[in-house]
C-alpha positions as a Markdown table, in Angstrom:
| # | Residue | x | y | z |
|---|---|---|---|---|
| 1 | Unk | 27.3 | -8.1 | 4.4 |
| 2 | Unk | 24.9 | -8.4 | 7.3 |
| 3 | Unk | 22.7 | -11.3 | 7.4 |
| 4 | Unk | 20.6 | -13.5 | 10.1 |
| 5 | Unk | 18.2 | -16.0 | 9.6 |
| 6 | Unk | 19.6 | -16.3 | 6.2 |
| 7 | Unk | 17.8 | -12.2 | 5.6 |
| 8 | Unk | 20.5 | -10.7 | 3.9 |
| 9 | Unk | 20.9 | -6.6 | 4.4 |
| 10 | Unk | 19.6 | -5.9 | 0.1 |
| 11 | Unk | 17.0 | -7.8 | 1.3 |
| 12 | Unk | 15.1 | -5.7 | 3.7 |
| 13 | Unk | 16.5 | -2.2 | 1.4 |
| 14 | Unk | 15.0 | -4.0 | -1.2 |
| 15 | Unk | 11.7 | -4.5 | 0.7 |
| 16 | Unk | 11.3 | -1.1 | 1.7 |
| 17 | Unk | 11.5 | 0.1 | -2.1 |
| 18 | Unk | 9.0 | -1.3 | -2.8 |
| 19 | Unk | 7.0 | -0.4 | 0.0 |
| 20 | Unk | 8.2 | 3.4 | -0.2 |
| 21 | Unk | 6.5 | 2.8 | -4.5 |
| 22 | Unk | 3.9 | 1.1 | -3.4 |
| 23 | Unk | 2.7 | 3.7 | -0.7 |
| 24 | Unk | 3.6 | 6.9 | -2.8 |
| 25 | Unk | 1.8 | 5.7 | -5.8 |
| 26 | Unk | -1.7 | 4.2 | -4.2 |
| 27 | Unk | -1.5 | 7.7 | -1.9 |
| 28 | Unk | -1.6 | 9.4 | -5.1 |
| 29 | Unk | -4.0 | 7.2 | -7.1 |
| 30 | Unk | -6.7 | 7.5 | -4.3 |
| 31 | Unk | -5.7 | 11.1 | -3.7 |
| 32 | Unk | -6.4 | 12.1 | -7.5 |
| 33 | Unk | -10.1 | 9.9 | -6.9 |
| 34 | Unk | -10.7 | 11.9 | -4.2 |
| 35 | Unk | -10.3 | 14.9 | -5.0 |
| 36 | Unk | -12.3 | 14.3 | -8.5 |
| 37 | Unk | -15.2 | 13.3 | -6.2 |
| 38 | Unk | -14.6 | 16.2 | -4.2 |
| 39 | Unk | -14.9 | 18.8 | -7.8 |
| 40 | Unk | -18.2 | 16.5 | -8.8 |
| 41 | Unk | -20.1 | 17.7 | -5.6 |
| 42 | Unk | -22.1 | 20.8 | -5.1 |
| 43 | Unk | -20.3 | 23.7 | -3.7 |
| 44 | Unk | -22.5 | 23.7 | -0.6 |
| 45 | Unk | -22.4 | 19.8 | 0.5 |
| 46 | Unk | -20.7 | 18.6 | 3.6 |
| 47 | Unk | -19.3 | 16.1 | 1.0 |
| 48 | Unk | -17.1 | 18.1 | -0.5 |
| 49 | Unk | -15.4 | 19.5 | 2.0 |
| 50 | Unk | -15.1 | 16.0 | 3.5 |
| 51 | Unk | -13.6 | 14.1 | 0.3 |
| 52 | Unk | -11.7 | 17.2 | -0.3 |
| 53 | Unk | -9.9 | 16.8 | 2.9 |
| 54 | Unk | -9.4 | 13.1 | 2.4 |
| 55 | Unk | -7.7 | 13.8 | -0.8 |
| 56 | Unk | -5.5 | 16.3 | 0.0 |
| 57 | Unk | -4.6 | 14.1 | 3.6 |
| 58 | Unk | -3.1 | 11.6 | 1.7 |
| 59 | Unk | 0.0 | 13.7 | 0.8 |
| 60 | Unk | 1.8 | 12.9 | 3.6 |
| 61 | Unk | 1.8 | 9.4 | 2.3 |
| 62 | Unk | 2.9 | 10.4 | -0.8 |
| 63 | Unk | 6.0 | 12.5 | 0.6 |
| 64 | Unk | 6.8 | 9.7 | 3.4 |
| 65 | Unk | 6.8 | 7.0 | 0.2 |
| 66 | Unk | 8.2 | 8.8 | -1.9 |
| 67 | Unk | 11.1 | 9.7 | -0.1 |
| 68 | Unk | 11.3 | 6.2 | 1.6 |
| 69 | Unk | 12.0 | 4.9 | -1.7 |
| 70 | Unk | 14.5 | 7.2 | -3.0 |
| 71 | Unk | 16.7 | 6.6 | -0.3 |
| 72 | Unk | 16.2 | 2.8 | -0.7 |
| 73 | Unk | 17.0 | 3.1 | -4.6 |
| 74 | Unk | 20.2 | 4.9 | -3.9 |
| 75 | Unk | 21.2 | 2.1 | -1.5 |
| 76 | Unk | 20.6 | -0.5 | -3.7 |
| 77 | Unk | 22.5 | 0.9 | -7.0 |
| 78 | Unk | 25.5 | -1.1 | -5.0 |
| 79 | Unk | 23.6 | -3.8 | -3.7 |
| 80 | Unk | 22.2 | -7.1 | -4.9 |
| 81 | Unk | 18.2 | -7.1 | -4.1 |
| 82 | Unk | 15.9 | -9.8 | -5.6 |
| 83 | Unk | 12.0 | -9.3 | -6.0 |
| 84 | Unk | 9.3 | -11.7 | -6.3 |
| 85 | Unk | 5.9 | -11.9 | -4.7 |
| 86 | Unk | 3.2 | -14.0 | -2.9 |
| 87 | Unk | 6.1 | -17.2 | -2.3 |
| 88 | Unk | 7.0 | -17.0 | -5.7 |
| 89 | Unk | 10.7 | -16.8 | -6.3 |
| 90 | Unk | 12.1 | -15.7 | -10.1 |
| 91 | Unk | 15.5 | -14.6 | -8.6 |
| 92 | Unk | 17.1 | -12.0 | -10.7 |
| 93 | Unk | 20.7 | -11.8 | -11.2 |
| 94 | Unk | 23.1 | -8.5 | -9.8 |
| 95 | Unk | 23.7 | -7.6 | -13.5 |
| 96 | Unk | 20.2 | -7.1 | -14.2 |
| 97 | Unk | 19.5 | -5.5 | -11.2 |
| 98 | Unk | 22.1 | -3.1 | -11.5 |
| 99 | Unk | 21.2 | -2.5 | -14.8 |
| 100 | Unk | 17.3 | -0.9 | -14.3 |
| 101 | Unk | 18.5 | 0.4 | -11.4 |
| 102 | Unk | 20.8 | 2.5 | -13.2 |
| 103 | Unk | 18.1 | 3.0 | -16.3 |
| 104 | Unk | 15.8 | 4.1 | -13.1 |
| 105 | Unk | 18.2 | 7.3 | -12.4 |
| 106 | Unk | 16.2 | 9.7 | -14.2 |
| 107 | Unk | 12.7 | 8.7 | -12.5 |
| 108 | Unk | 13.9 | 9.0 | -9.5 |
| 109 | Unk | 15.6 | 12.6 | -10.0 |
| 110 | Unk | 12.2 | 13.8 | -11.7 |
| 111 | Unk | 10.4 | 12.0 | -8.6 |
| 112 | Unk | 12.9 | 13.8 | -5.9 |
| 113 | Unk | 12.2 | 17.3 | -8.4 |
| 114 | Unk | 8.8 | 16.7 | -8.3 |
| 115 | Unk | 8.8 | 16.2 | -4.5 |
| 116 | Unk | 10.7 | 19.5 | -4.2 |
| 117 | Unk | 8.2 | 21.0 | -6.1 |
| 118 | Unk | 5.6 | 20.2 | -3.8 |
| 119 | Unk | 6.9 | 21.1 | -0.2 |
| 120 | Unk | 8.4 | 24.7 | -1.7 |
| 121 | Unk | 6.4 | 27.5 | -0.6 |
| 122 | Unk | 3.5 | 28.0 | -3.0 |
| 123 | Unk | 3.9 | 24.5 | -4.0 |
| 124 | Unk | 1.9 | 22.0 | -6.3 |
| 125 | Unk | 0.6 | 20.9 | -3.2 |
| 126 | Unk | -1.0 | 24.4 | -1.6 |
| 127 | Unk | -4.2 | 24.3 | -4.1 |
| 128 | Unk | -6.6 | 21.3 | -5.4 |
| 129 | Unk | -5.7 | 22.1 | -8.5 |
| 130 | Unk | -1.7 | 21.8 | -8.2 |
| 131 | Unk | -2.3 | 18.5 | -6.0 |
| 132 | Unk | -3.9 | 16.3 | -8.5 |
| 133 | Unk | -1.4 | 17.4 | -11.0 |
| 134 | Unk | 1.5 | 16.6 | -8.4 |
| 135 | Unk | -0.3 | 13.2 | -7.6 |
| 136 | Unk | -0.6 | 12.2 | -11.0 |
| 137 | Unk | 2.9 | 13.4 | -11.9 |
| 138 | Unk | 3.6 | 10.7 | -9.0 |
| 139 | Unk | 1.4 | 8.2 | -10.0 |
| 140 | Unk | 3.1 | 7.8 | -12.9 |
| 141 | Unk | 7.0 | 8.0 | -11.9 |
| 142 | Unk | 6.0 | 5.2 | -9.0 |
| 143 | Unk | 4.0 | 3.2 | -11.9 |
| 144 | Unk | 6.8 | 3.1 | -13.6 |
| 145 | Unk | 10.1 | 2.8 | -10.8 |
| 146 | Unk | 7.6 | -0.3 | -9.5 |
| 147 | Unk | 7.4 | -2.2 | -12.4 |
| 148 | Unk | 10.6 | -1.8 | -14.0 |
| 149 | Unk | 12.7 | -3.4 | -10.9 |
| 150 | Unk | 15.2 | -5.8 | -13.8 |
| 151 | Unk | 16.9 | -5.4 | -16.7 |
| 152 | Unk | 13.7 | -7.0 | -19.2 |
| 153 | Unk | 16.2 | -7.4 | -22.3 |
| 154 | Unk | 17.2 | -11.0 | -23.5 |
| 155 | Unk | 14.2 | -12.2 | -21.5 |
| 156 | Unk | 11.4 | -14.3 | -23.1 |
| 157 | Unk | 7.9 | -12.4 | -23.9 |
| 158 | Unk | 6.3 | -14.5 | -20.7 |
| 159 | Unk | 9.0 | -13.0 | -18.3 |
| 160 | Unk | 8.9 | -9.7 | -19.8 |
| 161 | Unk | 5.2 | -9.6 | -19.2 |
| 162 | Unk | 5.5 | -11.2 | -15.7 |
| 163 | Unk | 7.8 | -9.0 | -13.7 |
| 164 | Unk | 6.3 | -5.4 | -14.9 |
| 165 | Unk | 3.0 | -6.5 | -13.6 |
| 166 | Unk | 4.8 | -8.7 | -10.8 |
| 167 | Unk | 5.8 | -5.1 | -9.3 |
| 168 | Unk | 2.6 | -3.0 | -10.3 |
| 169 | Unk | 0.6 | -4.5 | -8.2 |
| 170 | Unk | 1.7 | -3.4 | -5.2 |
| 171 | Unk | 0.1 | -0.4 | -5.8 |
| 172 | Unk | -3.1 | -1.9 | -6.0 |
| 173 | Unk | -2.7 | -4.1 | -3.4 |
| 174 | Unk | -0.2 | -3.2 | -0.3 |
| 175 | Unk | -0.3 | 0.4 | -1.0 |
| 176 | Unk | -4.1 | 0.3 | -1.4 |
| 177 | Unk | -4.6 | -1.2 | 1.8 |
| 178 | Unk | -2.3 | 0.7 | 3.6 |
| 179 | Unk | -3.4 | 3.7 | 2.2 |
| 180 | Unk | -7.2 | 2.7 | 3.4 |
| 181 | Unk | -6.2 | 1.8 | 6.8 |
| 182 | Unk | -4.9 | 5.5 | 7.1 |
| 183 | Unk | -8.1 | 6.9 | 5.6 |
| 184 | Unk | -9.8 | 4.5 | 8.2 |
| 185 | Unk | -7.6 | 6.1 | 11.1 |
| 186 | Unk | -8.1 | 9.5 | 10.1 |
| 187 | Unk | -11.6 | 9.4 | 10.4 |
| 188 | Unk | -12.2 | 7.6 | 13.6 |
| 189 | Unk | -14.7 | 9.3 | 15.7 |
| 190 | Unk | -15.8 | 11.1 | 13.5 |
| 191 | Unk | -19.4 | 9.9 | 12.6 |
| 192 | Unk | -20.2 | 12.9 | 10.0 |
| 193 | Unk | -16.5 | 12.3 | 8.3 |
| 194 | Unk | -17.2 | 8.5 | 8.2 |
| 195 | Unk | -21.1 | 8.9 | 6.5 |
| 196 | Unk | -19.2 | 10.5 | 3.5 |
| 197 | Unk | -16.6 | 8.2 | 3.6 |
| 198 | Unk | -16.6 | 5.0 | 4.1 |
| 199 | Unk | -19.6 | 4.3 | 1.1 |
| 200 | Unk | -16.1 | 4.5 | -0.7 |
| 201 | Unk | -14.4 | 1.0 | 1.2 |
| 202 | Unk | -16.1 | -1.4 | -1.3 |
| 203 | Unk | -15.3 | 0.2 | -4.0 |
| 204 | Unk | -11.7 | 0.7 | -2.9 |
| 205 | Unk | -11.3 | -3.0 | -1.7 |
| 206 | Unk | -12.3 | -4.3 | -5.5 |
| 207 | Unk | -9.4 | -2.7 | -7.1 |
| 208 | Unk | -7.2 | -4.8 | -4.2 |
| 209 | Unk | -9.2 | -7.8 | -6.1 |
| 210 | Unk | -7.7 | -6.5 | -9.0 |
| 211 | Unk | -4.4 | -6.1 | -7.8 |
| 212 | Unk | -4.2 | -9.8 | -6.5 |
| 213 | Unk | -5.9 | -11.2 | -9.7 |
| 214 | Unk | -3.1 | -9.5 | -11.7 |
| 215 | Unk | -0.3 | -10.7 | -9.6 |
| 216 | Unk | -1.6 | -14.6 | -10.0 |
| 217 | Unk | -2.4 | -14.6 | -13.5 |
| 218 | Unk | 1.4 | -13.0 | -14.3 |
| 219 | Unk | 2.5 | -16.1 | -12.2 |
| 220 | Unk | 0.8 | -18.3 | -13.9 |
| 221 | Unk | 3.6 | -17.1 | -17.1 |
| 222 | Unk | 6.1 | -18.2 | -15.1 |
| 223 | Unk | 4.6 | -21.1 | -13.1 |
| 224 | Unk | 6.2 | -23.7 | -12.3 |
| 225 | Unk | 9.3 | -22.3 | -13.1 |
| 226 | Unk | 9.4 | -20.0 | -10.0 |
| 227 | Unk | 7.9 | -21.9 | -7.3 |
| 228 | Unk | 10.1 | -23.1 | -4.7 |
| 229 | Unk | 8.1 | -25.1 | -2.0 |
| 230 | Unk | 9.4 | -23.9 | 1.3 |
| 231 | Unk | 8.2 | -22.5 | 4.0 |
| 232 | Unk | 7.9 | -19.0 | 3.2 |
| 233 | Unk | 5.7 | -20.1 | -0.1 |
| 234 | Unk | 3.3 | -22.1 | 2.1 |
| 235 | Unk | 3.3 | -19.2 | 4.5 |
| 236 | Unk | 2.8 | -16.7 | 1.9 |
| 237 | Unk | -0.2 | -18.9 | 0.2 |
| 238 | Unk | -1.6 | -19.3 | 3.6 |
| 239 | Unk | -1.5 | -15.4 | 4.6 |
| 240 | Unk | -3.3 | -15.1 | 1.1 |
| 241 | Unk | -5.9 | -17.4 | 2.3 |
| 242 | Unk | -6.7 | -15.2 | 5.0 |
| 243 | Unk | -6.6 | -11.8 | 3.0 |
| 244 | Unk | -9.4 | -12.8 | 1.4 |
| 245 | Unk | -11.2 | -14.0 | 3.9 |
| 246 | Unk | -10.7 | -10.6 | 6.0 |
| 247 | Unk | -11.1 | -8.7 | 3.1 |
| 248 | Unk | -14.8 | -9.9 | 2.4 |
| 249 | Unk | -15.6 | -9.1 | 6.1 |
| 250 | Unk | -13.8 | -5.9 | 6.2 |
| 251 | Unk | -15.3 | -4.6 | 3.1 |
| 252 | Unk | -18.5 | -6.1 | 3.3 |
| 253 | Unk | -20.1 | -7.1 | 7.0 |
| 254 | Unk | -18.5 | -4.6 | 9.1 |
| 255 | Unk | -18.4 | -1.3 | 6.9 |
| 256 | Unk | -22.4 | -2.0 | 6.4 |
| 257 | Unk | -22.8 | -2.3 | 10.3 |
| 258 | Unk | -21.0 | 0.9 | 11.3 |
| 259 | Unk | -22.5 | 2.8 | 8.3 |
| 260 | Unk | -25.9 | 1.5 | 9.3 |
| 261 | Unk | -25.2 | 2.3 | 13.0 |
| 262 | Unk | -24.1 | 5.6 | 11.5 |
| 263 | Unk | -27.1 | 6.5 | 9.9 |
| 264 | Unk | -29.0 | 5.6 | 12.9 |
| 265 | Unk | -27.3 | 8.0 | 15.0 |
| 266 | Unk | -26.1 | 4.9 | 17.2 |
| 267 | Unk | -22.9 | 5.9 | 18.0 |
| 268 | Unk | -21.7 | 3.9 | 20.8 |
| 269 | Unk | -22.6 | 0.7 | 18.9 |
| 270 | Unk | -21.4 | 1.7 | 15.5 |
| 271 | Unk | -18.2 | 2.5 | 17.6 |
| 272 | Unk | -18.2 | -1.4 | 18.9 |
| 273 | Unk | -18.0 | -2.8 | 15.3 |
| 274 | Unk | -15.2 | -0.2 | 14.3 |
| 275 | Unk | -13.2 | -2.1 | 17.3 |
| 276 | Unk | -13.4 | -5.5 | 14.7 |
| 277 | Unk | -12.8 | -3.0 | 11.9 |
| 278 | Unk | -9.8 | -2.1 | 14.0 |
| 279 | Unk | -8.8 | -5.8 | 14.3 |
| 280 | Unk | -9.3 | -6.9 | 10.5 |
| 281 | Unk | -7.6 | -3.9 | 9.6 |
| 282 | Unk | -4.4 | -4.7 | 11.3 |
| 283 | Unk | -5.0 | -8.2 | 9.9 |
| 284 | Unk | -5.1 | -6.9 | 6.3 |
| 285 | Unk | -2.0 | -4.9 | 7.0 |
| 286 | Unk | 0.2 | -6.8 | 8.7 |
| 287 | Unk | -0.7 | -9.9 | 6.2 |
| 288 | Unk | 0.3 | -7.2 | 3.0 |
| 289 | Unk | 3.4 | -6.2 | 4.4 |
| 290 | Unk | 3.9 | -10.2 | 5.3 |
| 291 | Unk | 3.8 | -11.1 | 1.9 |
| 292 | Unk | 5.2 | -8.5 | 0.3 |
| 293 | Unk | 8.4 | -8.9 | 2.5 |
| 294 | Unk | 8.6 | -12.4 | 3.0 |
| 295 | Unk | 9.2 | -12.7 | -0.9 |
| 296 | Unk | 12.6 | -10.6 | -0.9 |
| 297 | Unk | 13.5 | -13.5 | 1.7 |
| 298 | Unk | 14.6 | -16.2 | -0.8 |
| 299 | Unk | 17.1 | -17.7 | 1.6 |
| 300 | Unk | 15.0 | -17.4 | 4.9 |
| 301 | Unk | 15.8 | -20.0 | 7.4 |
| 302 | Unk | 12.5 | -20.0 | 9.7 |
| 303 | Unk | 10.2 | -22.4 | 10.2 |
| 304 | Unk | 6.7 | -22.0 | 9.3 |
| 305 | Unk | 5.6 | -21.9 | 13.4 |
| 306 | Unk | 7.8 | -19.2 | 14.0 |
| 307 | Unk | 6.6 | -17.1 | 10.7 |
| 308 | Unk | 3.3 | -17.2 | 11.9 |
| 309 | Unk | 4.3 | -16.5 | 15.2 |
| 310 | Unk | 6.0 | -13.6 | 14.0 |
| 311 | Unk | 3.0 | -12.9 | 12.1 |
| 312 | Unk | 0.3 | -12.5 | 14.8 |
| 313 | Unk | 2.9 | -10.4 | 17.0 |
| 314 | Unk | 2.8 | -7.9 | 14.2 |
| 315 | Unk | -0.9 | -8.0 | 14.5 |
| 316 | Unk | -1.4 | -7.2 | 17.9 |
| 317 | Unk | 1.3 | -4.6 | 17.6 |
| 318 | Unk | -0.8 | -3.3 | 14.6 |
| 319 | Unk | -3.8 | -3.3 | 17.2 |
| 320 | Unk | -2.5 | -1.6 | 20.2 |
| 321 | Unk | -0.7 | 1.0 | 17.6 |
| 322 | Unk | -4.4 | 1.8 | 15.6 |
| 323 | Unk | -5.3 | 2.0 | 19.4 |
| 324 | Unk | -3.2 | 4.4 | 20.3 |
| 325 | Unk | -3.6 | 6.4 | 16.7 |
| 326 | Unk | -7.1 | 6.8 | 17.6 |
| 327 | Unk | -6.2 | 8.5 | 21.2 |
| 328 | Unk | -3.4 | 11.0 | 19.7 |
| 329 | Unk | -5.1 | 12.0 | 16.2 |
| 330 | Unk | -8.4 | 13.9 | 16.6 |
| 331 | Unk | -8.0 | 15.8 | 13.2 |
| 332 | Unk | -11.4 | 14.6 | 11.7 |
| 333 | Unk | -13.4 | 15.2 | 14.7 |
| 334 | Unk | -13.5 | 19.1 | 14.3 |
| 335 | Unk | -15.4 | 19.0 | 11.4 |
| 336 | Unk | -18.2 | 17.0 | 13.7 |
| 337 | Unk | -19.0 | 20.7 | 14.2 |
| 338 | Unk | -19.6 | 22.1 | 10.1 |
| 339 | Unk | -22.9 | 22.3 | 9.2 |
């Protein structure tokens, strides 16, 4: 089987499961908010038209997860993938792998029928109405595929309670964000879209709180059982260190200077703080996907310098591509023009 840097081939399949989950069920978690919003808001507001396209934008993330992570399952019912978050390693044995994989089977076929369902022609996903039943149908088959990643019998009550929350909260937390950052790309020069919008960030970034503070209590179950210190755990812990920093300016500082700048009508200066927006966005990202992936990598042989060299590459790649997202996708700026 392939393998470099001691990254085995399961490994990265593994990773991209979850990611595929993770992305498909925050898409449709935030999809389902948004569109309730959306119904709440007088026929005649700019509002609803605005949170009514947000919510029905994020199905392409639900279709691109989705299908991301059906493809990943099928490769790993004959492969050996092991899960664990944050540096924390509770390596799971082929057997038990194999075993929820298998006992997965029927999720994923109701997840692929449920897809199909939505891309046919007069789909769940041509009316509001059909799309927050198709999200929530979603919702719950990626709730469930996430958290169910090993065979939980024979385990004791800590472990059984550990790994279901150990994969939920990828939903809350690297789908979440991801699933921001491409709310936060869509609506890029867009003032009008962006007054409507981004009151919502806060809100949004406290249930990635929620997320993290699920994953470290579950830990603490299992602690110090699964903690191997190595470089990818101080890494990881590191990584977390600065989440939360860049969360509390992302979802604090800079969203009330470009909505203030917003309100205003200073443009050109609100559009100076979305650049650091830009920047602790691809921070938040990149540090997500870090920690997420990272964890698959029980048997990693890099040094800590070179992960976080690795790291800021994958931020300034995350930079130049919100950069050039911004020049190609102009979507949200026609509705500068509804009044």
């Amino acid at each position: 089987m392939f393998e470099i840097f001691g990254i085995e081939f399961y490994q990265i399949i593994s990773f991209l499961r979850q990611l595929g989950l993770a992305l498909a069920g925050a898409a449709s978690l935030w999809g389902i908010v948004f569109l309730y919003i959306a119904e709440k808001k007088e026929r005649t507001e700019i509002g609803k038209i605005i949170t009514s396209w947000v919510g029905m934008r994020l199905r392409w993330l639900v279709f691109g997860g989705s299908i991301l992570a059906i493809f990943s399952w099928m490769i790993l019912l004959s492969l050996t993938p092991s899960l664990a978050h944050e540096g924390v390693t509770l390596i799971t044995d082929f057997d038990e792998i194999l075993a929820a994989a298998y006992a997965m089977t029927p999720i994923y076929i109701l997840l692929a029928i449920v897809l199909l369902a939505g891309i046919s022609r007069r789909g769940l996903s041509d009316n509001k109405k059909g799309m927050t039943w198709f999200y929530g149908a979603v919702l719950i088959l990626t709730s469930i595929a996430i958290s169910y990643y090993t065979d939980l019998r024979g385990l004791s009550l800590d472990a059984k309670i550990f790994h279901p929350f150990h994969g939920f909260h990828s939903i809350f937390t690297l789908g979440t964000v991801l699933t921001l950052d491409f709310i936060f790309l869509s609506t890029k020069n867009a003032p009008l879209v962006q007054k409507h919008v981004f009151p919502y960030f806060p809100q949004i970034s406290k249930v990635i709180w929620v997320g993290l503070s699920l994953d470290l209590l579950s830990t603490l179950l299992i602690y110090p059982e699964a903690i191997i210190l190595s470089s990818r755990f101080f890494f990881a812990q590191a990584v977390v260190g600065i989440l939360i920093i860049n969360g509390i300016l992302l979802s604090g500082v800079l969203t009330r200077r470009i909505l203030k700048h917003i309100e205003q009508g200073e443009f050109e200066t609100s559009r100076k703080w979305e650049f650091f927006a830009t920047i602790a966005g691809a921070v938040s990202v990149t540090s997500w996907v870090s920690i997420t992936f990272v964890d698959f990598l029980h048997g990693v042989e890099l040094s800590l310098p070179i992960l976080f060299s690795i790291y800021i590459a994958v931020i300034i790649f995350g930079i130049i591509s919100h950069t050039i997202w911004n020049k190609l996708d102009t979507t949200s700026e026609r509705m500068v023009h509804i009044k």
